[in-house]
MARROGU-939422 format. One record per residue (C-alpha): z, x, y; residue number from 1; residue in three letters. Coordinates in steps of 0.25 Angstrom, whole numbers. Layout:
w = Z u = X v = Y seq = NUM type = ALA
...
***
This chain:
w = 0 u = 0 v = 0 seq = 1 type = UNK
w = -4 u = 4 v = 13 seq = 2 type = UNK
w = 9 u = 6 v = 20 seq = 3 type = UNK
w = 2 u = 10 v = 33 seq = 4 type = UNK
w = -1 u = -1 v = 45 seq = 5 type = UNK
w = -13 u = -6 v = 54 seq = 6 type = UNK
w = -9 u = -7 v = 69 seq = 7 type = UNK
w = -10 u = -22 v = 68 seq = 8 type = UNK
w = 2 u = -21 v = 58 seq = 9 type = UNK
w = 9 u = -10 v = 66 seq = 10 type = UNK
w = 8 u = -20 v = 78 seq = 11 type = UNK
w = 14 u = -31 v = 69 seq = 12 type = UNK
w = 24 u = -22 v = 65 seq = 13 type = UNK
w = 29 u = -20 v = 78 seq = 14 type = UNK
w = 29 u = -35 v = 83 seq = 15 type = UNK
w = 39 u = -36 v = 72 seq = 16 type = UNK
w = 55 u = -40 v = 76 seq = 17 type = UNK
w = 59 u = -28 v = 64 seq = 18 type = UNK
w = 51 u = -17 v = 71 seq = 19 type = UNK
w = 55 u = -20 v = 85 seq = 20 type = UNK
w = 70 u = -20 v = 81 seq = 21 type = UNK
w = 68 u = -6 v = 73 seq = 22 type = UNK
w = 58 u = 0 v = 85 seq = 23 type = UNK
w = 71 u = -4 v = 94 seq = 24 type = UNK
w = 80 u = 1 v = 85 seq = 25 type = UNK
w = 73 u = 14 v = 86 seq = 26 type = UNK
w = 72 u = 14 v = 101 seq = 27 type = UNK
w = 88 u = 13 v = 103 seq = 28 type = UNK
w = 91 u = 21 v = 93 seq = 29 type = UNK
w = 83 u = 32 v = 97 seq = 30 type = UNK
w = 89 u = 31 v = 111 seq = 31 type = UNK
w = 104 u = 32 v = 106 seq = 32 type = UNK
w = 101 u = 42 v = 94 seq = 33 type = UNK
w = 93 u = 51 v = 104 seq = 34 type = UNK
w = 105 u = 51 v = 115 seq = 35 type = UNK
w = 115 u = 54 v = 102 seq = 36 type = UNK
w = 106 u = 64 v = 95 seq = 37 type = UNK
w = 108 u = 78 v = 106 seq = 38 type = UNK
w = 123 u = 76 v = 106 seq = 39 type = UNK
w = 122 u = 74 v = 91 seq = 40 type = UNK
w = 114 u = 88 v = 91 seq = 41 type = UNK
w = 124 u = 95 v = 99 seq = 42 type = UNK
w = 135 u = 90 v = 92 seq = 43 type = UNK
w = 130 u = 93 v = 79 seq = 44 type = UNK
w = 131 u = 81 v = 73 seq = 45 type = UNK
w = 120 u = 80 v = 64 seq = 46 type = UNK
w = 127 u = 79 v = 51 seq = 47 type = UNK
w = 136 u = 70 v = 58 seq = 48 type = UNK
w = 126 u = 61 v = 61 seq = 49 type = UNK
w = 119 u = 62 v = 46 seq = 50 type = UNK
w = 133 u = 58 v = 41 seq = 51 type = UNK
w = 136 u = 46 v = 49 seq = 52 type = UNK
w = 123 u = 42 v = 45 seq = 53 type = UNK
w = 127 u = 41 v = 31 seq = 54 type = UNK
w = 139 u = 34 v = 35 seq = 55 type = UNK
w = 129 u = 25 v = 42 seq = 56 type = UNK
w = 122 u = 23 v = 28 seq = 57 type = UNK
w = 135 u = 19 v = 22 seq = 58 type = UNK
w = 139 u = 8 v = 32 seq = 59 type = UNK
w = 124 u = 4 v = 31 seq = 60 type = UNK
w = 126 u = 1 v = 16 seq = 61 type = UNK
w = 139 u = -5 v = 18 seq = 62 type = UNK
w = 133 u = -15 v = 27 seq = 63 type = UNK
w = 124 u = -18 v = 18 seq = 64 type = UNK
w = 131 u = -20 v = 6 seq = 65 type = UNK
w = 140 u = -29 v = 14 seq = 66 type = UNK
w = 130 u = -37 v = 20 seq = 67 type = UNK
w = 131 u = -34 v = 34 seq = 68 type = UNK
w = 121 u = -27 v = 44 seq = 69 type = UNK
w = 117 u = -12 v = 41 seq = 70 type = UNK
w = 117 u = -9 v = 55 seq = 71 type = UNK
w = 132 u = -13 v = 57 seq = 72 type = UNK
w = 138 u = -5 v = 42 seq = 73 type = UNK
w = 130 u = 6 v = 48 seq = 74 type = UNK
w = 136 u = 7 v = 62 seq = 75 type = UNK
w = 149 u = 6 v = 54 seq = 76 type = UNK
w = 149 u = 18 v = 46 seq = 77 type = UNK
w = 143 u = 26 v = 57 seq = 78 type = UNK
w = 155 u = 25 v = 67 seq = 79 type = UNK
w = 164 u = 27 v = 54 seq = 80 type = UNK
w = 156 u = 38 v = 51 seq = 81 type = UNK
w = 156 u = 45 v = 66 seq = 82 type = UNK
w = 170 u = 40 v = 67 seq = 83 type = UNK
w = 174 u = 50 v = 55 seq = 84 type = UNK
w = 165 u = 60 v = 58 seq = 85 type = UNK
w = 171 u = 61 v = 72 seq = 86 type = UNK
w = 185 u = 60 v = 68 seq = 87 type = UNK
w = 186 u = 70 v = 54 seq = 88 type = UNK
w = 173 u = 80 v = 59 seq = 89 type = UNK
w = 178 u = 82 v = 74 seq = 90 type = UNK
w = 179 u = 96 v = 70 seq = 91 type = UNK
w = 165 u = 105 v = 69 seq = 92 type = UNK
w = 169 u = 109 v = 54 seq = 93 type = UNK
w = 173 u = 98 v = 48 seq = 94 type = UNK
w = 162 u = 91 v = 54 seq = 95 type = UNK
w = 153 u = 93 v = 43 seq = 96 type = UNK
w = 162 u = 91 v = 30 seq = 97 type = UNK
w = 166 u = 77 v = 38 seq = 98 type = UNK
w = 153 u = 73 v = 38 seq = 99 type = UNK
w = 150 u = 77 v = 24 seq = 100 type = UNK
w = 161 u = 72 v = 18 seq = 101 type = UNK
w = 160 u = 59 v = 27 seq = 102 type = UNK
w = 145 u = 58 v = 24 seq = 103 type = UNK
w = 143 u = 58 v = 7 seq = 104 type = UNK
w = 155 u = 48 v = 8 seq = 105 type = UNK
w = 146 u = 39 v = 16 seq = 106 type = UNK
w = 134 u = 42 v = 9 seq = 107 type = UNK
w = 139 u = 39 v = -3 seq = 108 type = UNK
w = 146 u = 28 v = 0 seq = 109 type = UNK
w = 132 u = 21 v = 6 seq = 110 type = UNK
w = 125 u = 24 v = -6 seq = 111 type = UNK
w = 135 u = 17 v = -16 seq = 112 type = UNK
w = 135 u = 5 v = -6 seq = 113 type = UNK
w = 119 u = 3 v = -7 seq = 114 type = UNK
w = 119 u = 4 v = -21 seq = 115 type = UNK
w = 128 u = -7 v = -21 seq = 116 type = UNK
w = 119 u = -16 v = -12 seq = 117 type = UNK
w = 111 u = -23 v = -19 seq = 118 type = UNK
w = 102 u = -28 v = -6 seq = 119 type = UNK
w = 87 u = -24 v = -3 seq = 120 type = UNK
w = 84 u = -8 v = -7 seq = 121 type = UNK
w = 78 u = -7 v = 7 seq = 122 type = UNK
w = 91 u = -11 v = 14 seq = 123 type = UNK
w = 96 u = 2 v = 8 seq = 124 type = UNK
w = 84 u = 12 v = 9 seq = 125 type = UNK
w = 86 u = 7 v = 25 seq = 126 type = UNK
w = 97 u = 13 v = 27 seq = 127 type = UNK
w = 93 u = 26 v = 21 seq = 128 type = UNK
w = 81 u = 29 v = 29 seq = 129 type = UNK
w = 80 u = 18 v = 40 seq = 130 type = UNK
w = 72 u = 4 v = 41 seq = 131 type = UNK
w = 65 u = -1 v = 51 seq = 132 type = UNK
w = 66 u = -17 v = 46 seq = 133 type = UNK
w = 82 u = -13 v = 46 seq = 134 type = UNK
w = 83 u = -15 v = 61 seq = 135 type = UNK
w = 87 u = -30 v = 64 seq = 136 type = UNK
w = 91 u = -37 v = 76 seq = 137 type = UNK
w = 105 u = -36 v = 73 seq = 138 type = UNK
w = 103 u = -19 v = 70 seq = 139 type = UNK
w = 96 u = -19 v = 83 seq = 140 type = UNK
w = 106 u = -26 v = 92 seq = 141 type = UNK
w = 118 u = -15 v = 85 seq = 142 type = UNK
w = 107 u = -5 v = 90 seq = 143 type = UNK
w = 106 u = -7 v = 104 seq = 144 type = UNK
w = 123 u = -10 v = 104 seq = 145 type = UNK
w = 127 u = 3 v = 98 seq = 146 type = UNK
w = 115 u = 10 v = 108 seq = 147 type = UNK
w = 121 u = 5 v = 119 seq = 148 type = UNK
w = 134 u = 10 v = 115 seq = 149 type = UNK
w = 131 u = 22 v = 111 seq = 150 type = UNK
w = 122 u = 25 v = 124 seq = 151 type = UNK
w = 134 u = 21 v = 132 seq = 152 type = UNK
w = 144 u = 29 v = 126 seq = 153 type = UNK
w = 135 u = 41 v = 126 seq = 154 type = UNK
w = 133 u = 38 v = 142 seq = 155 type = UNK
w = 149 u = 38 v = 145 seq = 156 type = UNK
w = 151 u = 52 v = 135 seq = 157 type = UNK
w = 138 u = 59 v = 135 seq = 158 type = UNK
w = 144 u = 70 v = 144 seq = 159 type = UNK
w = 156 u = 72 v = 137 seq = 160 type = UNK
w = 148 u = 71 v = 122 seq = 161 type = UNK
w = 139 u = 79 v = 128 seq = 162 type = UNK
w = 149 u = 90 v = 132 seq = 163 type = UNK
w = 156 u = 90 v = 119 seq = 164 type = UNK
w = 143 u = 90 v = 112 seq = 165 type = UNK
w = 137 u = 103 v = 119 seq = 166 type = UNK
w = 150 u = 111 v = 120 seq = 167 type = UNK
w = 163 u = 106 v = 114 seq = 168 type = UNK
w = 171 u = 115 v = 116 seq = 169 type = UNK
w = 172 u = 115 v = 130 seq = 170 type = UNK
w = 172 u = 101 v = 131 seq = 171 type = UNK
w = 186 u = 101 v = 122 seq = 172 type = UNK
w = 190 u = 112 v = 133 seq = 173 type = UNK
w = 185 u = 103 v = 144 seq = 174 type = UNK
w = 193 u = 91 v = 138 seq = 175 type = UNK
w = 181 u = 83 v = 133 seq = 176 type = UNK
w = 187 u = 72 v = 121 seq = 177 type = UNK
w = 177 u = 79 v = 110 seq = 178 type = UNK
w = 183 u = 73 v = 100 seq = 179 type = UNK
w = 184 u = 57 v = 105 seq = 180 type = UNK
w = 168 u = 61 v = 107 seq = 181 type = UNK
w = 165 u = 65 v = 94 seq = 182 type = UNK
w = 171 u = 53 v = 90 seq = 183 type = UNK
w = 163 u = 43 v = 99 seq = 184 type = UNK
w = 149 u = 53 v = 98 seq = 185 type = UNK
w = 152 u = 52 v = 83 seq = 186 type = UNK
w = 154 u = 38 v = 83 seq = 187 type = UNK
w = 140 u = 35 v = 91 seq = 188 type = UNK
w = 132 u = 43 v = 82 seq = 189 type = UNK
w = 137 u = 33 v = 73 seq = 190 type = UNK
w = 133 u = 22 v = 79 seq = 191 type = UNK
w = 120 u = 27 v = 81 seq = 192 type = UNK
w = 117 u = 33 v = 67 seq = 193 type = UNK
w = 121 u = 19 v = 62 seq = 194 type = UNK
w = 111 u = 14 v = 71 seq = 195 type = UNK
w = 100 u = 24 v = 66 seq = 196 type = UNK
w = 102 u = 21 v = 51 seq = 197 type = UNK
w = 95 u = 7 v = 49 seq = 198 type = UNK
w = 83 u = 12 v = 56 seq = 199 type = UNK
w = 81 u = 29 v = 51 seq = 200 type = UNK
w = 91 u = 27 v = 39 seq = 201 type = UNK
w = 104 u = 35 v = 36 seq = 202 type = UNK
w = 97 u = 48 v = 31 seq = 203 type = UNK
w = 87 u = 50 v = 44 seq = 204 type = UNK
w = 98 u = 47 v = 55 seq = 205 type = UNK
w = 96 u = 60 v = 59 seq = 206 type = UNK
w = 84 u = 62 v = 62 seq = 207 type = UNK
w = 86 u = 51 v = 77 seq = 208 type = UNK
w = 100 u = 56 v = 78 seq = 209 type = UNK
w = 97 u = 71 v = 76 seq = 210 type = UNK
w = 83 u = 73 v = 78 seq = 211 type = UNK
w = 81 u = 71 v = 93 seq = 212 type = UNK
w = 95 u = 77 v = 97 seq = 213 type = UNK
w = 89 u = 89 v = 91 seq = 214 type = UNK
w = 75 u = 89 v = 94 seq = 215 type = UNK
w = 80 u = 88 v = 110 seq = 216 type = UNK
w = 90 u = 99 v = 110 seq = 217 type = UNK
w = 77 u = 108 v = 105 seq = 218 type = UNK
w = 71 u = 106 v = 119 seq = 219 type = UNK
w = 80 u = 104 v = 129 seq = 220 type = UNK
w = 95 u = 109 v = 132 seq = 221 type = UNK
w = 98 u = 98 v = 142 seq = 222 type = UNK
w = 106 u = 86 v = 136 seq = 223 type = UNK
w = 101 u = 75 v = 144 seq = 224 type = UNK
w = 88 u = 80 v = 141 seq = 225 type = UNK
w = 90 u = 80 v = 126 seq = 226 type = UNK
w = 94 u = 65 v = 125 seq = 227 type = UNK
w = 83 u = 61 v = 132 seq = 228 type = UNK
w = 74 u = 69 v = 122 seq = 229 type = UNK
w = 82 u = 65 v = 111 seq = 230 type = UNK
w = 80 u = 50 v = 113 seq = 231 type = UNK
w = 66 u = 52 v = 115 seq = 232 type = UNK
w = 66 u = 58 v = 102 seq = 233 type = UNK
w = 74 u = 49 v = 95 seq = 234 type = UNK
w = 67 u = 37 v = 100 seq = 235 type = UNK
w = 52 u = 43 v = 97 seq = 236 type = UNK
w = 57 u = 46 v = 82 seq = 237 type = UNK
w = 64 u = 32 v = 80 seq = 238 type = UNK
w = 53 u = 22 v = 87 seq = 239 type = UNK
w = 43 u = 31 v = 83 seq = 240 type = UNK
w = 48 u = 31 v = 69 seq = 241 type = UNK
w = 49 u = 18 v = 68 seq = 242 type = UNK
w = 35 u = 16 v = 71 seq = 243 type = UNK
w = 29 u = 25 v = 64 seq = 244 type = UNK
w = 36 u = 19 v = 50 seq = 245 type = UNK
w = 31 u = 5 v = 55 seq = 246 type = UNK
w = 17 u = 7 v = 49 seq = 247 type = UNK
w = 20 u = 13 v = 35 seq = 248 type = UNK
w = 33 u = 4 v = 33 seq = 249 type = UNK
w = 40 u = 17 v = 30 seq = 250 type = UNK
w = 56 u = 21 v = 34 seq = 251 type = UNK
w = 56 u = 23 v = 49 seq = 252 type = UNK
w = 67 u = 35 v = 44 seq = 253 type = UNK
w = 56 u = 44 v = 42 seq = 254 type = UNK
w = 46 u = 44 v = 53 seq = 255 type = UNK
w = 59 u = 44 v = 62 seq = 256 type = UNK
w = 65 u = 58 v = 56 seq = 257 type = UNK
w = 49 u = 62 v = 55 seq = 258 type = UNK
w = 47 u = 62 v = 71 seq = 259 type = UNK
w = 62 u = 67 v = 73 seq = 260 type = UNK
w = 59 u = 80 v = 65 seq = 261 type = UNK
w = 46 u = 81 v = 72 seq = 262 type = UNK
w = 51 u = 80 v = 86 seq = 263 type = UNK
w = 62 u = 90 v = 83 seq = 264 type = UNK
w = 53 u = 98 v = 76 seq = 265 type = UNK
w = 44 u = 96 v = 90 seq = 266 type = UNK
w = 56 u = 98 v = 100 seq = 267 type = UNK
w = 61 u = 112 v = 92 seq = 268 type = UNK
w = 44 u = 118 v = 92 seq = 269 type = UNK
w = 45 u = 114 v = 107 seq = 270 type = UNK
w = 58 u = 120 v = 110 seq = 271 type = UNK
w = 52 u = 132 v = 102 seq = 272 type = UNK
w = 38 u = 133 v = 109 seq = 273 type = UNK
w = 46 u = 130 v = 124 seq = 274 type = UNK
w = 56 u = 142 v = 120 seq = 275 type = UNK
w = 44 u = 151 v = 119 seq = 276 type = UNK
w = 36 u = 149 v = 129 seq = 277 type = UNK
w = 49 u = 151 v = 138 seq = 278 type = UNK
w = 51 u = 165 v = 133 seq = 279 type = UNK
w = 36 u = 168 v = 136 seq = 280 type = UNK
w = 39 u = 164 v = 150 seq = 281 type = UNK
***
């Protein structure tokens, strides 16, 4: 079966209520995962972020085997996950066995609860690598309440985040609360990792949430700067992900982490070819 479409059907497939909610979804998702994903970087919290994603997974498969809404078991595991990670891993060595510890708990305690659910197999593939009919109404509403949220948290205690991010140390001696910031940084990645999961599934959150944060710091030093890039980044992998998986009906997951490798792989040659060409001068 051809799995490819004409335009005709493409255009069809975008007048469609499902592809307008998962093309939003992308959208705002982009916007908050783009403005998280620098701090993340600078923090190095990528192994964080993988393992609240699997505690994602694990409230995911509760919710379904409960019979509630994915979005919401999602959200839940998340916070608990960022919450711990905060509160046991606040120290940089014993971040990592934390996390580890914290995440094969998690993971396995997904994968026992989908074996127990006995609902449709492509309810459970979804929260592996993402689906693009998963977004509903109710999903996208969370969506846009969680973004404003963590948009306005990271407005008040950007400066502060920001400070503790880049040089700790100093910001301990300066009198900066680090640890009651880990806490609520933690606690909004998990939010937004949650949010990713539905739509790029538990094993590829990192590739909106880690991707961009770190293609930006490969061609520009200035912060505000590297958000800004980072969003643009993040949106262009997530919409045009989205888009490009509308044709073939394949998971969105992979066409998003496709363009997010790319574009790092792009920013890191330009970073290269630009430090160059300044020594030449």
């Amino acid at each position: 079966m051809d799995r490819f479409v004409s335009f005709d059907g493409l255009g069809f497939l975008l007048a469609q209520g499902f592809v307008q909610n998962a093309l939003i979804a992308c959208a705002v998702l982009g916007l908050v995962a783009g403005a998280l994903a620098p701090l993340i970087v600078s923090r190095g919290m990528a192994f964080a972020v993988h393992g609240t994603a699997e505690l994602a997974f694990t409230g995911g498969a509760a919710a379904l085997l409960i019979g509630i809404g994915v979005g919401i078991g999602a959200v839940a595991g998340a916070v608990i996950a960022g919450l711990v990670f905060g509160i046991l891993g606040l120290r940089q060595r014993e971040r990592d066995s934390v996390i580890g510890v914290v995440l094969a708990f998690g993971l396995g305690l997904g994968v026992l609860m989908l074996s127990l659910y006995s609902g449709r197999a492509s309810n459970k593939f979804g929260l592996l690598v993402g689906s693009i009919v998963s977004v509903s109404t109710a999903d996208l509403v969370l969506l846009a309440i969680v973004a404003v949220l963590v948009i306005g948290v990271l407005a008040v205690l950007y400066r502060p985040l920001l400070f503790a991010s880049t040089d700790p140390d100093v910001a301990v001696a300066r009198g900066v609360p680090t640890r009651a910031l880990s806490l609520v940084f933690a606690v909004l990645v998990g939010l937004v990792t949650a949010l990713a999961v539905p739509i790029v599934g538990a094993i590829l959150v990192l590739s909106v949430l880690i991707a961009p944060g770190a293609a930006a710091a490969r061609v520009t030093a200035s912060p505000l700067a590297a958000t800004v890039i980072a969003v643009v980044f993040a949106e262009i992998a997530l919409v045009g992900g989205a888009l490009l998986s509308l044709a073939p009906g394949l998971p969105v997951s992979g066409y998003v982490a496709t363009i997010a490798f790319v574009l790092y792989v792009g920013a890191r040659m330009s970073a290269r070819m630009l430090g160059r060409r300044a020594v030449v001068a």
